[in-house]
C-alpha positions as CSV (number, residue, x, y, z in Angstrom):
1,X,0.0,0.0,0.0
2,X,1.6,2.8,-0.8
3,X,2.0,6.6,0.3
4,X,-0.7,7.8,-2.0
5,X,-3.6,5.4,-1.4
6,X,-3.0,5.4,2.3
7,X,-3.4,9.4,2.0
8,X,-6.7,8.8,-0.3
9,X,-8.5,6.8,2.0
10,X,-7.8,9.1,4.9
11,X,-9.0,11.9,3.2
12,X,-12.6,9.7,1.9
13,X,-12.5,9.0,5.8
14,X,-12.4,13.0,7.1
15,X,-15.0,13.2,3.9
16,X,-17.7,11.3,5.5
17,X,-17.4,12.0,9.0
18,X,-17.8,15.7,7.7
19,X,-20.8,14.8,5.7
20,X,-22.5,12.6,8.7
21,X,-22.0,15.9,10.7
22,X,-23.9,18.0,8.2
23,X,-28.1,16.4,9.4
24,X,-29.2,17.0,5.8
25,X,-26.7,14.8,4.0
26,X,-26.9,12.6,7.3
27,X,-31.1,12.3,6.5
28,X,-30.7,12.0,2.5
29,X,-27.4,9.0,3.0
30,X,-30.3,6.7,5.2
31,X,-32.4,7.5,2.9
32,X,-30.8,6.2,0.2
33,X,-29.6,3.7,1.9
34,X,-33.0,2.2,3.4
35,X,-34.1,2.4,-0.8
36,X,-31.5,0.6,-1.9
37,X,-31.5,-2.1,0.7
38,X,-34.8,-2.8,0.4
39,X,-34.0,-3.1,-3.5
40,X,-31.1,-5.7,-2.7
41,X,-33.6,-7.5,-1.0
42,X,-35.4,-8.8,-3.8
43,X,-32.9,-10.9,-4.0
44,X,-31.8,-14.0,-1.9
45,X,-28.6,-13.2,-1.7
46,X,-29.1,-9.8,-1.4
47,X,-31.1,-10.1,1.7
48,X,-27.7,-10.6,3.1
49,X,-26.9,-6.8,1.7
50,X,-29.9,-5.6,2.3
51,X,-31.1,-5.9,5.9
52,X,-27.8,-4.5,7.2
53,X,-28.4,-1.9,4.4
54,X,-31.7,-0.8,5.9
55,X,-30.5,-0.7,9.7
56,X,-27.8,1.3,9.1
57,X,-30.0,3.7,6.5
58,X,-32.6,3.9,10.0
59,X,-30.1,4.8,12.0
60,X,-29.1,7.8,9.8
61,X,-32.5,8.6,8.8
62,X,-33.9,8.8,12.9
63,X,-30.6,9.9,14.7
């Protein structure tokens, strides 16, 4: 792993702390993510995906 990719993924890190901090991109990232889990659960498979998908999108979306 070098210099450069360990320096990206810090900075997609501070990225997405900063945008749970901001409420509004906080609500619209559950939101998303409750929609898209409960489209991965169509699947059998997905269901796997998707239930932790739509926990996770609750959390954001309520908190």
């Amino acid at each position: 792993m070098g210099i450069s990719q360990i320096l990206a993924l810090c900075i997609v890190v501070v990225l997405i702390i900063l945008a749970l901090a901001i409420k509004p991109i906080r609500k619209a990232i559950g939101l998303l993510l409750v929609i898209l889990g409960g489209l991965a659960c169509m699947t059998v498979i997905g269901v796997i995906i998707g239930i932790p998908m739509i926990i996770v999108g609750g959390i954001f979306l309520f908190v």
